[in-house]
Each structure stands twice: as structure tokens, then as C-alpha cells.
N, C-alpha and C positions, 0 to 999 in steps of 0.2 A: 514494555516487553523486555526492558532489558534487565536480567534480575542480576546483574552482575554489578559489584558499586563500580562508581561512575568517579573518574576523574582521578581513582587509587590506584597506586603499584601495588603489583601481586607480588605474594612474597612466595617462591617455590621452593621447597625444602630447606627454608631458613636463610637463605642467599636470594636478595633482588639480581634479577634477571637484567642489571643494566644494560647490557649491548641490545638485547631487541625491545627493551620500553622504549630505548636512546632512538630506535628505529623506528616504532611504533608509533613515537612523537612524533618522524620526520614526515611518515606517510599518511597518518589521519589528517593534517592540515591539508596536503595535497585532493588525495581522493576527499575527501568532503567537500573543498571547496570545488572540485571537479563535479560531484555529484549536485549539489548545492546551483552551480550554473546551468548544468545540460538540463535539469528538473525544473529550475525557474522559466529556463525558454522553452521548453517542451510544453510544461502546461500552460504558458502562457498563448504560443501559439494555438494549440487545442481549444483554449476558452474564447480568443480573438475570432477565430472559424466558425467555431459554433454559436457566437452569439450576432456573429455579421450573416450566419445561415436564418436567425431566427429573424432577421432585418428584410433581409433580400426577398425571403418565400412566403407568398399568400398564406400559406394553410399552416394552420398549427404543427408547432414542433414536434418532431418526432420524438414518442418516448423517451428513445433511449439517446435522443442529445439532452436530456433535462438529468437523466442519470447521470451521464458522462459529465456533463457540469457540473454535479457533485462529486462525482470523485474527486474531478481537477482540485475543486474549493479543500478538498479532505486531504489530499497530497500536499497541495501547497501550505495549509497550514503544519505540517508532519514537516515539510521542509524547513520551516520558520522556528522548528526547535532545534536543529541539527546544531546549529553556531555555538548554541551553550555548552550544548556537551563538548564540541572540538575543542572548546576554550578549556572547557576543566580536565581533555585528556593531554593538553600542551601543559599547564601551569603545574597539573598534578592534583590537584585539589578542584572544590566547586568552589567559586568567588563570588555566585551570584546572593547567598542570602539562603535562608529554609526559605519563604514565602514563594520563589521562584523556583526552587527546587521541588517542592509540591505541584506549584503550576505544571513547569513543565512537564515534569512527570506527570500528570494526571490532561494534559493537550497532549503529548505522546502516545497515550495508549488509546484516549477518545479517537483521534484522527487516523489512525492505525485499524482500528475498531472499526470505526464509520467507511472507512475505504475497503475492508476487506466486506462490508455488508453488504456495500453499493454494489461491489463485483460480481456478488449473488443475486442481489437485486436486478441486474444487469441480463447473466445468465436466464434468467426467470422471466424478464419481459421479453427477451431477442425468444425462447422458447413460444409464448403467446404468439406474439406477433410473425412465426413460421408456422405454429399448425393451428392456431386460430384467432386468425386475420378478422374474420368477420365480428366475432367473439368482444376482440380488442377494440376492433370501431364501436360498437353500440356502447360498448362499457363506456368509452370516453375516458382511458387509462390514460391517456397523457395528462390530464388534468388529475387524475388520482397518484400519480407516482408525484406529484409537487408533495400531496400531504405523506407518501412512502418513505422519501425524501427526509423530510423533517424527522418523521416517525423514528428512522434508523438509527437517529443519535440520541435519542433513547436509554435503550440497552447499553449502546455505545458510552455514553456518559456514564453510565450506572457501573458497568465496567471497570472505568477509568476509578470513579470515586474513591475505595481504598489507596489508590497512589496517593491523591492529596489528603490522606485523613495519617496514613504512617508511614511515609517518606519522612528522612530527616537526616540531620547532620551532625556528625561526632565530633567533640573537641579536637579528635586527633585531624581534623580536616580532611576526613574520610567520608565522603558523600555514601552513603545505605542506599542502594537500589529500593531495597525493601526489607524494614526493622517491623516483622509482627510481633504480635506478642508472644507468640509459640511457632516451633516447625510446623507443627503439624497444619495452623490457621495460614501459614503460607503456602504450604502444597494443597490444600484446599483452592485458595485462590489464584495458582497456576492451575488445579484442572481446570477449571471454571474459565480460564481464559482460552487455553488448549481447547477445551469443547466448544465453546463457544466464540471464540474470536477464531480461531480454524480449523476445526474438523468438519464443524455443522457447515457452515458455510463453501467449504470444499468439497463435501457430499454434495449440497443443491447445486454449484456449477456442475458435478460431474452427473448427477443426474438429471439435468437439463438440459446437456447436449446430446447425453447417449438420447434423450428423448426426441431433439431436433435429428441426428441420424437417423434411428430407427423410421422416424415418420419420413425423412427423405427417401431412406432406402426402399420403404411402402413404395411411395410415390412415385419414383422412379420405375419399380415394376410392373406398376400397373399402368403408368402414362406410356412407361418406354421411349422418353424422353434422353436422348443426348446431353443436353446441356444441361438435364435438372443433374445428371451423371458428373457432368464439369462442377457445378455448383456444390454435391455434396463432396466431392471428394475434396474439393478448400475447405469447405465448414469442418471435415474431419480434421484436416490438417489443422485448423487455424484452432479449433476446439482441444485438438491434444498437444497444441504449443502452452494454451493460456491455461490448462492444467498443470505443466510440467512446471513451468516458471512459476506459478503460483505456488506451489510445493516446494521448490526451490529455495522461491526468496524466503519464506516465514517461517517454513520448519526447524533450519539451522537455531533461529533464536529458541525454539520451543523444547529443542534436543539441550542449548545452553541454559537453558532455565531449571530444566529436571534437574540435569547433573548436578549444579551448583547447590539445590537442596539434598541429594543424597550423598554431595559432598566427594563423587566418583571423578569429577574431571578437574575440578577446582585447584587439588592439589598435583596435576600432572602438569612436566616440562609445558607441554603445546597449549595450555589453556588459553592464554595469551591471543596466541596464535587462530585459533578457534574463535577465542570470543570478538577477537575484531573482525576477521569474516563472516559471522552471521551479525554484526554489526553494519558491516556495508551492503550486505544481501538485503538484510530488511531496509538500508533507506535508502538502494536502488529503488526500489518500490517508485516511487515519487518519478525517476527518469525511465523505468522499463515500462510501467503504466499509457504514457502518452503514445508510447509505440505500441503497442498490442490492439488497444483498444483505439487508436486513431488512425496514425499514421500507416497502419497495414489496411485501412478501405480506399479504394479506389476513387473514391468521389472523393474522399479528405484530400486525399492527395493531389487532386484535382484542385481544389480550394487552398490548397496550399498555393501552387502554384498560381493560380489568378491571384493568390495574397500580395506573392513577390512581384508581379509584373506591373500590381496597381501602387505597389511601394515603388518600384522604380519609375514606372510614369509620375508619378507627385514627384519624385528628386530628382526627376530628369527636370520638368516642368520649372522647378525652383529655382536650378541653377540655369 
């Protein structure tokens, strides 16, 4: 996603911008390595719950903890690229090699891809399974989201495949986000991504929950139920937080991608400036993720807490 080269000073109006690259050095080591930890324990913990839920409980996993497993596995590998790029935006250059440079560009955008599916994927079973419960037990969807699951990275891979076929690197040790053959075969391959790594996929979340709304706000009218009243107005809330922030994090990069092809932001003072915030916006992903989708249910949180108390009974026990 990032169409910007990697690991290069920009040059703005013929004068390198030393005092904020000098700056831009100081703070991508920090927040990365910032984001790089809270995202390793965030999904760490998320995966440790969910797969000691799937131990503890008689009855088959819940859907949407087999998704959320995928995400975790799709975040965490997203995380496991971040180091390379911090290294080539301190040194200046990429030192890993083209073969790596390819890779990681092309596990970059798969895992990126795969996690922004999952999130629809997500949206689209939590919808089933509020207005048709009964629907979701015969079908036996938990055992079909393992093969949805797989399926996702798919696309997702197919996606990624032009990173590792024309990524590459310049004698002047200027790593190429992306060297096509032509503009035009690269604005191609940003719509393509834009439609399909987030538009589509942000349509079916937002059409999923206005659909989980509407059917609660039926419900609601006709049951005249109190609490289904307490219930939808969280699902509101909680549905037009993981809209907002889903917009938030990914669009920035999709706004520095256009530009950089019609060549409008690339040559401004702020570019810099710009393309390292929708730089950290998109690999917050990995640390805002475990919170939205975990740590804001009440039973996680629950299980969080029995986590720590059965961690501290074992270290209490040992010493």
C-alpha cells in the first residue's frame, strides 16, 4: 500500500529537507517500535483467550472467534514487516536485498488485504448470526467460515502478486515502491486496490450493520423490549466507531497513493509530513484491531481478567 519509495529522502524543490528527515529518523524508530510492541501483546493476548475459550467450552467455537483468529494470524504477520521498512527509513536506503524487497512488499499488501476481508467477513457473520440465528445453526457456518477463512487469501494474494513481480531496486539505492512499466498500468493497479482492498469491503461492513440496526430497531418496536433498546443503541455505537476508524486508518494511505501518481502532493513542502501519518495510521491497524474487535466485549474482558489472576496464582504458587 505504500506507493511512496521506501527508505528514500525526498527531494522538495531541489533542497533536501534535512531538519525534518533528521526528525523523521528520530520518531519512526520510536513509534514503530511502540506500535510493533502494543500490537505483538494485543494480539497475542486476543489469540491466548480465544484459543483457551475454544479449550474451556463444550460446544463448538463461535464463528466469529475463528474469524477473529484470522485476523490476529493476518495483523501479526503485517506486524513482522514493519522492522524492515524502520531499518531502511533510519539507514536511508533498503539493505535487505530485491528478493526481500519483493517479499516483503508482496506479505505487506496480502496481510493488509486478508485483514481488511476478514473485517467484512466479520461484519457479515455478526449480521447472520443477529437476524438469522436459526438460519446460522442448521447451515453449520462455523465449520464453513474455516474454508471462508482460507478462501480470503485468495484475492488477497492475487492482489499482493504485482508487488513481488515489479518492485525493485535502483543503483542509486533508492528502493521503488512501485517501478510499472507505464503510469497508466499503475493507476490501474491502485484502482484495483482502492476498489477492492477498500471501498468494497467498507460498503459490506456499513451495509451490515445499518442491517443489524434496522432489524433491531424492528425488533425493538414490536417486542417493546427495554433492554433490546440498551443493546441496540451499543451496537449503534460500537458499529459507527468501527466504521469511523476503519476509514481513518486506510484512507490516508489511498489519498497518498493517488497523489504520488498525479504527481499533486509529492512535490509539496508537507509530503513528508503526510506520508509518514498515513504510514502509522495504516500499521496502527495491527494495535487498534485487538481493541475494537476484543477488548470492547464484555466477556473478553472477563477472560482477560481470569487470564491475569490464573497468571498470578501460577507466580504466586512458584515462588
Amino acid at each position: 500500500r505504500d506507493a511512496a519509495p521506501t527508505g528514500a529522502s525526498k527531494e522538495v524543490n531541489g533542497t533536501f529537507q534535512l531538519p525534518l528527515i533528521s526528525l523523521i529518523k528520530t520518531l519512526v524508530p520510536f513509534l514503530d517500535g511502540l506500535i510493533l510492541l502494543t500490537g505483538l501483546i494485543g494480539q497475542t493476548l486476543v489469540m491466548i483467550i480465544l484459543t483457551g475459550r475454544r479449550k474451556k467450552e463444550s460446544q463448538p467455537p463461535h464463528g466469529t472467534d475463528t474469524l477473529l483468529l484470522a485476523l490476529c494470524a493476518a495483523d501479526l504477520l503485517m506486524l513482522l514487516c514493519q522492522p524492515f521498512h524502520t531499518s531502511a527509513i533510519i539507514v536511508g536506503f533498503w539493505p535487505f536485498g530485491s528478493f526481500l524487497c519483493k517479499a516483503i512488499s508482496f506479505l505487506g499488501v496480502a496481510c493488509s488485504t486478508a485483514s481488511v476481508f476478514t473485517l467484512a467477513a466479520l461484519a457479515a457473520t455478526r449480521y447472520l448470526v443477529v437476524v438469522h440465528p436459526t438460519w446460522t445453526y442448521r447451515a453449520r457456518m462455523n465449520r464453513r467460515l474455516k474454508v471462508t477463512v482460507a478462501l480470503l487469501w485468495i484475492p488477497a494474494s492475487a492482489l499482493a502478486v504485482p508487488q513481488f513481480a515489479f518492485r525493485t531496486i535502483t543503483f542509486s539505492n533508492t528502493v521503488y515502491c512501485f517501478a510499472f512499466l507505464s503510469d497508466f498500468s499503475r493507476l490501474v493497479y491502485s484502482i484495483a486496490l482502492f476498489v477492492i482492498g477498500f471501498a468494497l469491503p467498507l460498503s459490506i461492513i456499513i451495509v451490515m450493520y445499518s442491517k443489524i440496526y434496522c432489524f433491531l430497531q424492528h425488533t425493538r418496536q414490536v417486542g417493546n423490549a427495554p433492554q433490546l433498546e440498551r443493546y441496540q443503541r451499543q451496537v449503534t455505537h460500537t458499529s459507527a466507531l468501527l466504521v469511523l476508524v476503519f476509514t481513518l486508518l486506510w484512507l490516508p494511505s489511498y489519498i497518498l497513493m493517488f497523489s504520488i501518481i498525479r504527481g499533486s502532493l509529492a512535490s509539496s513542502p508537507g509530503f513528508n509530513t503526510f506520508a509518514l501519518l498515513a504510514r502509522l495510521l495504516s500499521s496502527s491497524v495491527a494495535v487498534v484491531n485487538p481493541v475494537l474487535y476484543g477488548f470492547m466485549s464484555q466477556k473478553f474482558r472477563r477472560e482477560l481478567v481470569e487470564l491475569g489472576r490464573e497468571s498470578w496464582t501460577r507466580s504466586a504458587r512458584r515462588l
